[in-house]
C-alpha positions as CSV (number, residue, x, y, z in Angstrom):
1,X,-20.6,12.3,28.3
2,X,-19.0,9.2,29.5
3,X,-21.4,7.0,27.5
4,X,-20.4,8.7,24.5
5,X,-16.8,8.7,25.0
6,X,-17.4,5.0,25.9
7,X,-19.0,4.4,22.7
8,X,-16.0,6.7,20.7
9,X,-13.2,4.0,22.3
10,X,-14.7,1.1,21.1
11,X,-15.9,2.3,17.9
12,X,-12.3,2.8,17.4
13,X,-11.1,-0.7,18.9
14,X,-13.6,-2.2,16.6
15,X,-12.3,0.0,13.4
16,X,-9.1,-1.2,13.4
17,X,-9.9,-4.9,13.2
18,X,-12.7,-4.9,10.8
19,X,-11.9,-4.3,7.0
20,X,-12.9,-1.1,4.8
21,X,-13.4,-0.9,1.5
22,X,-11.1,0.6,-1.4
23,X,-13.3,2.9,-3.2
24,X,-11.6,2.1,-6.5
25,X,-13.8,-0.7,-8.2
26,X,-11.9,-4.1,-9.6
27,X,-11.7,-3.1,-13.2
28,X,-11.2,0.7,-12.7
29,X,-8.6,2.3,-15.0
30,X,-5.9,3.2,-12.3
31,X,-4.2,6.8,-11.6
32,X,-1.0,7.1,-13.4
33,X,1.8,9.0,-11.3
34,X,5.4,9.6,-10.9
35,X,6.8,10.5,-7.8
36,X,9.7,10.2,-5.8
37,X,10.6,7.2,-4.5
38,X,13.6,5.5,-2.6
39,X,14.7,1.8,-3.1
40,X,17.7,0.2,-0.4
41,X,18.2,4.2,0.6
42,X,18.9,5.2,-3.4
43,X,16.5,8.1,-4.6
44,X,14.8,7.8,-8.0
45,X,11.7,8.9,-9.5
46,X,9.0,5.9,-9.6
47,X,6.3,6.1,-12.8
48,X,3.5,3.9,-12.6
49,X,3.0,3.2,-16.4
50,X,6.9,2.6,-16.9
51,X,6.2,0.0,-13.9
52,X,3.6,-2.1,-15.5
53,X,5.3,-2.6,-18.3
54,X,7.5,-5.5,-16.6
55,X,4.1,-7.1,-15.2
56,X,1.6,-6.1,-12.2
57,X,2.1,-3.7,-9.7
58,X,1.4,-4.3,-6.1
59,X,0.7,-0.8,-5.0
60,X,0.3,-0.7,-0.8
61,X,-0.7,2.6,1.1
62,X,0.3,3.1,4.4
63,X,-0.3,5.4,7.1
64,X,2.9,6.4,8.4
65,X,6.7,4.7,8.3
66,X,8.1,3.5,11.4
67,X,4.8,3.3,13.2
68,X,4.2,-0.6,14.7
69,X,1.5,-1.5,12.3
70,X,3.5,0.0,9.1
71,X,6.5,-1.8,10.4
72,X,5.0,-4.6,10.8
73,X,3.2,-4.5,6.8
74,X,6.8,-3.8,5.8
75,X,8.2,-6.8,7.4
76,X,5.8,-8.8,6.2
77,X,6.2,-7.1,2.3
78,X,9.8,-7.5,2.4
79,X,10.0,-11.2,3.4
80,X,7.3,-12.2,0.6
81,X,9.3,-10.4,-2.4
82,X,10.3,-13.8,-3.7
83,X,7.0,-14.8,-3.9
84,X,5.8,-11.5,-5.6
85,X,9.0,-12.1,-8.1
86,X,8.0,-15.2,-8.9
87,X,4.2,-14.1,-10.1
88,X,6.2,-11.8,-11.7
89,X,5.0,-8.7,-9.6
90,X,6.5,-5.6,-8.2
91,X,5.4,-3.7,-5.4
92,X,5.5,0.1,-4.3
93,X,4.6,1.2,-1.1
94,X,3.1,4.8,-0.5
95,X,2.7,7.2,2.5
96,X,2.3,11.1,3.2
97,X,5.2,11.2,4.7
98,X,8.3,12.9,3.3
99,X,10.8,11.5,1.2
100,X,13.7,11.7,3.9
101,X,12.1,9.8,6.0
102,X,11.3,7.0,3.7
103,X,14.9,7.1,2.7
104,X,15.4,5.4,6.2
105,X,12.4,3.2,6.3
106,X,13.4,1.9,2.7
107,X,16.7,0.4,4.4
108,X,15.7,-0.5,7.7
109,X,11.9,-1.3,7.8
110,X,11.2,-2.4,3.8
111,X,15.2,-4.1,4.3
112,X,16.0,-3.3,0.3
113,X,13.3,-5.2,-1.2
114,X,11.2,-3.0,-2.5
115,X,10.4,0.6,-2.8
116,X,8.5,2.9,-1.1
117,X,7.6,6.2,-2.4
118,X,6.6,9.9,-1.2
119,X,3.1,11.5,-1.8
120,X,3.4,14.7,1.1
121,X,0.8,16.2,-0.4
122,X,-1.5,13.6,-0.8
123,X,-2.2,13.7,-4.4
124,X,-1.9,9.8,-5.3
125,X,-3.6,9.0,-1.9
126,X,-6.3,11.0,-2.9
127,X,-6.5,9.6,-6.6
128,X,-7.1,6.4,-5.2
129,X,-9.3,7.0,-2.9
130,X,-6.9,5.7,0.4
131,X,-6.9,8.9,2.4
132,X,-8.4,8.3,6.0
133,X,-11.0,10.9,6.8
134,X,-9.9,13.8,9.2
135,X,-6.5,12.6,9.4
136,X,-3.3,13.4,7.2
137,X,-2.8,10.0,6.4
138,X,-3.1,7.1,4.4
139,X,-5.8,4.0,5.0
140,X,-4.1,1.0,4.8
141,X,-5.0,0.1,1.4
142,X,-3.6,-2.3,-1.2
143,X,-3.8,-2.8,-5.0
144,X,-3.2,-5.2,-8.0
145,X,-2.9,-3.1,-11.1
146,X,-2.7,-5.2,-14.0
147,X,-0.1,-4.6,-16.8
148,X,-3.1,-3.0,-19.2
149,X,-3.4,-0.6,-15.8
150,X,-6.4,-1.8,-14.3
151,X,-7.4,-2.6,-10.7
152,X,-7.6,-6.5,-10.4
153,X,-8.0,-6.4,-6.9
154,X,-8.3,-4.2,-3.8
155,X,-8.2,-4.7,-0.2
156,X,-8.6,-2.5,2.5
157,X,-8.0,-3.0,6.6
158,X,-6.1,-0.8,9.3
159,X,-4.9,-4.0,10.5
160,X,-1.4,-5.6,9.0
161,X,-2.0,-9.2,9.5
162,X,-3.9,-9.9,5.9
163,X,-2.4,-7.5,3.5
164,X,0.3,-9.5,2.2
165,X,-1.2,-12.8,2.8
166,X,-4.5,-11.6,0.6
167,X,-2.5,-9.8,-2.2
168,X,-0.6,-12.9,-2.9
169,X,-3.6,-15.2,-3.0
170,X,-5.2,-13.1,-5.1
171,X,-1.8,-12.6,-7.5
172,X,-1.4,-16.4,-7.6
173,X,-5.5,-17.0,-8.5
174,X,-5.0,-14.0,-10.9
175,X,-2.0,-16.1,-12.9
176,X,-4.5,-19.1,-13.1
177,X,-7.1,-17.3,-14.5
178,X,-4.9,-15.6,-17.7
């Protein structure tokens, strides 16, 4: 029994610092939704479509606010919005958790630079294939939606360190290639 406790620990360890995979393929049409959403603490109701028509979305799915790793992507998300501005992206992140609570992380965590929006039931998560198995959460999972509202790119890792780094490489070789 110890063995296979053993083997349950660092199957875990091991998970969390080697990538998955998005199941939505680069070129897939992606899942239009509205939901709400809350920008700097302000409430509003977020639609995908209306979204793209300004340029890409960067669409990030995390597992829970105020956790270290989600903190951490948030961080990380907030201090590269010039950068995303400047390729002419937005981004929206989405969680499970409720929309009061992402009130609060919009402000403090995501420090007014972007928007973060609720799915409690799991509907988009689901749609886009970034639910973790068992669990009542999101994978952390990231997307490029082109304006024409297709999946440019996908990347997919419990780990924070890459996200934002890999989105923007792939937004700025994106721009080169169009």
């Amino acid at each position: 029994m110890r063995s296979v406790l053993s083997a349950l620990f660092l199957g875990c360890i091991f998970s969390l610092n080697t990538p998955a995979f998005a199941a939505l393929d680069n070129g897939a049409k992606a899942p239009d939704f509205t939901a709400q959403a809350s920008l700097g603490g302000h409430v509003f109701s977020y639609h995908l479509a209306s979204a793209l028509k300004k340029g890409p979305v960067v669409l990030y799915f995390y597992p829970a606010a105020f956790t270290p790793g989600c903190t951490i992507e948030a961080h990380e998300f907030a201090g590269a919005i010039p950068d995303f501005k400047a390729l002419n992206a937005t981004v929206i992140g989405i969680s499970m958790d409720p929309l009061s609570k992402l009130v609060r992380f919009s402000v403090s965590e995501c420090r007014n630079a972007f928007a973060v929006a609720a799915d409690p039931n799991g509907k988009i998560t689901n749609a886009y294939k970034a639910k973790q198995p068992l669990q009542n959460t999101s994978s952390r999972t990231s997307y490029i939606i082109m304006p024409n509202g297709r999946i440019a790119f996908s990347y997919a890792a419990m780990s924070p360190d890459e996200h934002v780094e890999k989105i923007l490489q792939a937004l700025k070789s994106l721009e080169h290639k169009h």
